[in-house]
LOVEX-401813 format. One record per residue (C-alpha): residue in one letter; x negated, y, z negated. Coordinates in pm, whole numbers, plus 50000, padded with zeros to 5 digits. Layout:
// LOVEX-401813
aXYZ
...
//
This chain:
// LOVEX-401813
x427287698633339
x427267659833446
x423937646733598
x426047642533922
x426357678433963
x423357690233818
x421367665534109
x424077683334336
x423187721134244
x419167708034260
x419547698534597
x421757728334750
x418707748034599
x416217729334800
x418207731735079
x418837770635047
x415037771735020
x413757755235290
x416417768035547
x415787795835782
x419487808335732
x419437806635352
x422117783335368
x421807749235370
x419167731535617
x421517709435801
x422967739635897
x420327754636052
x419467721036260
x423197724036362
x422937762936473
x419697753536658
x421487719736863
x424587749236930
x422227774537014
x420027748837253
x423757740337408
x424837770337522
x421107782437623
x420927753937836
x424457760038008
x422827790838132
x420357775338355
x422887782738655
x424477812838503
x421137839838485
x420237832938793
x423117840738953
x423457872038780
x419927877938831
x420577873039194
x423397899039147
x421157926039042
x418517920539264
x420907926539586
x422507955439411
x419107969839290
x417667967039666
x419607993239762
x417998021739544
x414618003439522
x411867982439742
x412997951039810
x409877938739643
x409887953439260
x413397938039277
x412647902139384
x409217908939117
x411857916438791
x414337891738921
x411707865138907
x410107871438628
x413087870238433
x414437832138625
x410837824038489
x410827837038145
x414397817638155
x413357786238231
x410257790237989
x413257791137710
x415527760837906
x412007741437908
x411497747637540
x415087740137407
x414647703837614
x410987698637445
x413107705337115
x415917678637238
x413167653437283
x411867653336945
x412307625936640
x415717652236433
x414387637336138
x410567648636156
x411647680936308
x410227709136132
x413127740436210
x411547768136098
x408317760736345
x410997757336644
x412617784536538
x409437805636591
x409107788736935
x412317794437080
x412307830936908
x408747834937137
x409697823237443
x413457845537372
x411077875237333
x409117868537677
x412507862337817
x413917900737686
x410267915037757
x411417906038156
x414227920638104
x412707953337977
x411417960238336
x414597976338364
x413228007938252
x410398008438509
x413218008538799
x413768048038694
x410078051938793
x410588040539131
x414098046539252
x415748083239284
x418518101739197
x420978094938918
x422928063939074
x419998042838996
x419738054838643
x423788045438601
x423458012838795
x420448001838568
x422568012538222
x425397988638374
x422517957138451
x421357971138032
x424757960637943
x425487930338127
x422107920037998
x422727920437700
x426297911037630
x425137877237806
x422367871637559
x424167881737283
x426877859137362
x424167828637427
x421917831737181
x424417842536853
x423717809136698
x419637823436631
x420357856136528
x416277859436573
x416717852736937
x419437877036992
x417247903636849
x414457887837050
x416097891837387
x417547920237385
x415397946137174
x412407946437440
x414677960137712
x416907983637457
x413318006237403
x412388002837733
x415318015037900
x415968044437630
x412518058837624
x412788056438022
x416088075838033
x414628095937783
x411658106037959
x413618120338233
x415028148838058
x418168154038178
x421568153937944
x423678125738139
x420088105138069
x419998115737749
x423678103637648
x423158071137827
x419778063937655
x422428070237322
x424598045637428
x421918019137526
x420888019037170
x424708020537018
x425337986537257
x422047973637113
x423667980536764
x427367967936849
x425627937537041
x423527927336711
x426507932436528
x428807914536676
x426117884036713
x425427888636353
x429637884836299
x429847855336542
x426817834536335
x428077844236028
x431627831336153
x429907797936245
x428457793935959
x431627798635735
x433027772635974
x430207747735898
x430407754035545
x434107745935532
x433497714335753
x430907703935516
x433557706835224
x436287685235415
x433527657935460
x432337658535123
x436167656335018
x436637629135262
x433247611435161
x434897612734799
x437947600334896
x436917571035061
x434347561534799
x437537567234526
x439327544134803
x436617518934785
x436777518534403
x440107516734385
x440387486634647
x437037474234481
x439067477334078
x442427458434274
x440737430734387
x438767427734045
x441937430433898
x444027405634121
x441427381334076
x441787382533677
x445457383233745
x444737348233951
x442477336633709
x444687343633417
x447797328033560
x445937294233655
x444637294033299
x447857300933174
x449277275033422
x446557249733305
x447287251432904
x450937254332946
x450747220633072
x448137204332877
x449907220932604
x453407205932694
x452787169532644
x451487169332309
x454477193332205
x457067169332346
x455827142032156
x455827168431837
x459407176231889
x460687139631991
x458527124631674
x460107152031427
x463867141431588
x462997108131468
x462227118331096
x464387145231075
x467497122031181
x466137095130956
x466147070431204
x463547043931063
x465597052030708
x466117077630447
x463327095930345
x461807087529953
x461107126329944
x464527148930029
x461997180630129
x460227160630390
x463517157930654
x463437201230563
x460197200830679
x460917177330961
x463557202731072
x461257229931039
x458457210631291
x461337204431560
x462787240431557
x458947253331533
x457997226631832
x460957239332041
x460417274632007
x456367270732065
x458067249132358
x460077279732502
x457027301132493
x455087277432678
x457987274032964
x458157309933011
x454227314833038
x454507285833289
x457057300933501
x455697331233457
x451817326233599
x453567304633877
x455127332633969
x452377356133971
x450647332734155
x452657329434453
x453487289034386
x456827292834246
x458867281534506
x462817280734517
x464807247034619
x467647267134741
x471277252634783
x475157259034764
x475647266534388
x478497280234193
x477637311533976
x480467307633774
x480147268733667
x476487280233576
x477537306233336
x479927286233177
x477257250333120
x474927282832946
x478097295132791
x478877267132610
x475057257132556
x474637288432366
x478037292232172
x476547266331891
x473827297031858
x476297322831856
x479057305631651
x475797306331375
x475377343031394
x479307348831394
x479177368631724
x482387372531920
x481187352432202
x483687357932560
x483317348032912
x485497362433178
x484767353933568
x487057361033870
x489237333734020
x487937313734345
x484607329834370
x482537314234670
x479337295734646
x476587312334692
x472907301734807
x470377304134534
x468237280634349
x470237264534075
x467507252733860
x466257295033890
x469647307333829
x470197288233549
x467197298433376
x468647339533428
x471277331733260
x469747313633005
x467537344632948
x470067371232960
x472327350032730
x469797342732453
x468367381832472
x471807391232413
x472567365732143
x468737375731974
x469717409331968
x473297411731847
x473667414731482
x475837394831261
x479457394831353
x478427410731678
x480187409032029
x478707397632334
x480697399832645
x479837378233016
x481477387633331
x480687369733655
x482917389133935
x482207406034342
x479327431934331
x480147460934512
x478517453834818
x480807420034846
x477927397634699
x478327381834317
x476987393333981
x477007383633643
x476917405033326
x476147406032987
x476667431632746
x476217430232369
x476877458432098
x472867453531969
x470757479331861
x470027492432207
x466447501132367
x465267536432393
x465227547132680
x461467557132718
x460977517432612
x463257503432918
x459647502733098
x458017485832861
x460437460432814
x460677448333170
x457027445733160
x455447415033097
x454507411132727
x456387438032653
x458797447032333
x460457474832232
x460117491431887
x463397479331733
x462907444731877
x459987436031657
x462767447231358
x465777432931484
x465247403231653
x463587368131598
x459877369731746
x459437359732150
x456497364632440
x458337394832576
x458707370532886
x462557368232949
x463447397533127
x460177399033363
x460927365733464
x464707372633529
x463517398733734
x460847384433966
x463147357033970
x466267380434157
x463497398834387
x462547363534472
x466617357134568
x466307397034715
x468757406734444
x468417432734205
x468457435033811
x469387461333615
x469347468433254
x471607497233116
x470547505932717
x472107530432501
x470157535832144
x472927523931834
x475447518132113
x473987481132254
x472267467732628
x474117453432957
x472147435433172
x473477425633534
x471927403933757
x473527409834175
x472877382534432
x473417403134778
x475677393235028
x473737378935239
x473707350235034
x477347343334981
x478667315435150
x482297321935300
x484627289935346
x485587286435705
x488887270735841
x488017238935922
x487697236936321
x490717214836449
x491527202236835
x494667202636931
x495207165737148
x497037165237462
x500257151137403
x501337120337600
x505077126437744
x506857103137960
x509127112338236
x511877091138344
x513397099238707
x516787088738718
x518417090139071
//
């Protein structure tokens, strides 16, 4: 058991303990503000049944024993109404429940002891109406407390057992057999009254219970909320802080490359003259190619964190997809004559421009090209298309006959950093950059990238600008001039 539980089960035993219900002790304080509620909506309702009664009663009986019980029991009423707004006035967190539980369950038995004077009206009426018309008052009686005071099962009992022995011993006492049947009932509707109270606060109490779960659940899932909100912004602001970094080296890192690369030209071409040592222009080529692919890296972490952190910001114009694939085309052929890949690009005829960034767009092609040229083995094929999408926008794709990506690996690639397992066997070593970037760089142009792998059977990547961005040639807008005509009259 985890010390958050076991401090949980420790405290729902001190609860159970010091609650009059055996339940929990916010319960109780919550039957008891219920229980003061609907006592306290009674302070119109007894009296007018008390009033009731009395008129009713007045016909059997004196006048006098009528308006006696009837005011005894507005006065034992208001002894309860007086007590439950004492209770309402006290400090709820200094209030000690079980003593105002005794309290109200005091003043609840003067209140039923008022009531009980019921049974004295046998004593000084006549004849069996009286004893019917006093079972009736019995009931009303105590259905209404029953009903009022089923939050404090105490009170109920309170209330209504005083007048339950008074009336049966007084219908007992008078010896007849309808008397004797009716004091039997008096004590079954005592039972059934208890009962049903007993039901009621037990029904309120299941309903408190659940209540208390769907808080505690929606306690929890707010504090999980505020973790998880409190985690995201931890982990956005390492996100921010990690991009800048990487932002900041990129570039510090850049200038001292550049002057690697351009220095290792120089001595690799044997510009200042031939070298007295023939290995030294090998490892002259071996610093440039090293410079430019440490170069690469760097460019791709750079566009990268810009991206990530919101500054990477597209200088959008009318550029031709097709031209753009064929510059990269015929940048990259050098690369793929080396490998002796099949290298083919096919485009439709009298595509339209479309409006993009051309610096961006050149860089996805760049990336898709050079995945597919990295990946394609020796002798290899590697196919670019740049045609309509199906949605009358413009796409270009590249498909290679490489090893292919697994398909429970296409996640992983398209994450940042991320390689697949036959890349690391297959392919020349790279930041696992190209593909994340392509993508955020399409979402950025609201296009959409998809990569389609098949293990042993190669990739095809395709890259859609929508059609939103297409840029249609219009007619060009002419006026037609009035014509100047001349009209000769000849008579």
């Amino acid at each position: 058991m985890s010390k958050k539980n076991a401090q949980r089960t420790a405290f729902d035993v001190r609860q159970k303990l010091a609650s009059t219900s055996g339940t929990n002790i916010s319960y109780d304080k919550e039957l008891l503000d219920e229980y003061i509620e609907k006592r306290k909506s009674t302070i119109l309702v007894i009296p007018f049944i008390i009033l009731i009664v009395t008129v009713f009663s007045s016909i059997w009986i004196d006048y006098i024993y009528a308006s006696i019980f009837a005011s005894l029991v507005i006065i034992t009423n208001f002894i309860v109404l007086f007590t439950c707004s004492k209770y309402q006035k006290t400090d709820k967190s200094r209030t000690n429940i079980k003593q105002w539980t005794s309290k109200l369950v005091i003043s609840e038995t003067a209140y039923g002891i008022s009531w009980s004077l019921l049974g004295l009206f046998s004593f000084l009426g006549f004849g069996q109406n009286l004893t019917i018309i006093m079972f009736a008052i019995f009931l009303v009686g105590t259905a209404s407390n029953a009903l009022f005071t089923r939050s404090l099962p105490n009170a109920t009992l309170a209330s209504t057992m005083p007048a339950t022995i008074a009336i049966s011993l007084s219908l007992v006492l008078s010896g007849t057999v309808l008397n004797y049947t009716l004091a039997i009932l008096v004590i079954g509707a005592e039972i059934f009254f208890l009962f049903l109270a007993r039901q009621l606060h037990r029904s309120e109490l299941v309903a408190l219970r659940h209540r208390a779960e769907k808080d505690g659940l929606i306690a929890e899932l707010k504090e999980a909320q505020n973790m998880s909100d409190e985690a995201r912004r931890h982990a956005e602001q390492s996100n921010i802080a990690k991009s800048s970094f990487l932002a900041t080296m990129s570039h510090e890192l850049r200038t001292p490359l550049n002057a690697i690369i351009g220095f290792s030209e120089v001595l690799k071409s044997e510009l200042l003259g031939p070298h007295q040592v023939p290995q030294y222009k090998e490892y002259a080529a071996d610093i440039c190619s090293s410079g430019q692919h440490l170069l690469t890296l760097i460019n791709e972490l750079l566009d990268l964190s810009r991206i990530e952190a919101g500054k990477y910001e597209l200088n959008e114009s009318a550029v031709n997809l097709t031209d753009i694939t064929q510059d990269c085309h015929r940048m990259l052929k050098i690369r793929a004559d080396a490998k002796l890949i099949d290298f083919q690009f096919f485009h439709e005829q009298n595509l339209p421009l479309i409006w993009a960034d051309e610096r961006a767009v050149r860089q996805v092609v760049l990336n898709l090209l050079s995945n597919a040229i990295k990946f394609t083995p020796q002798s290899g094929k590697v196919e670019i298309v740049v045609k309509h999408s199906s949605d009358a926008g413009q796409l270009i794709s590249v498909k290679d006959n490489g090893p292919g990506i697994p398909e429970d690996e296409i996640k992983t690639v398209l994450s940042s950093f991320g390689q697949g397992s036959l890349a690391h066997k297959t392919a020349e070593q790279g930041a696992g950059l190209g593909l994340p970037i392509v993508q955020n760089i399409m979402e950025m142009h609201q296009g959409r990238f998809d990569l389609f792998s098949k293990l042993r059977f190669g990739t095809e990547t395709i890259a859609t600008f929508p059609f939103a961005r297409t840029l249609k040639a219009e007619a060009p807008v002419t006026k037609k001039r009035n014509q100047l005509e001349i009209y000769s009259e000849t008579g």
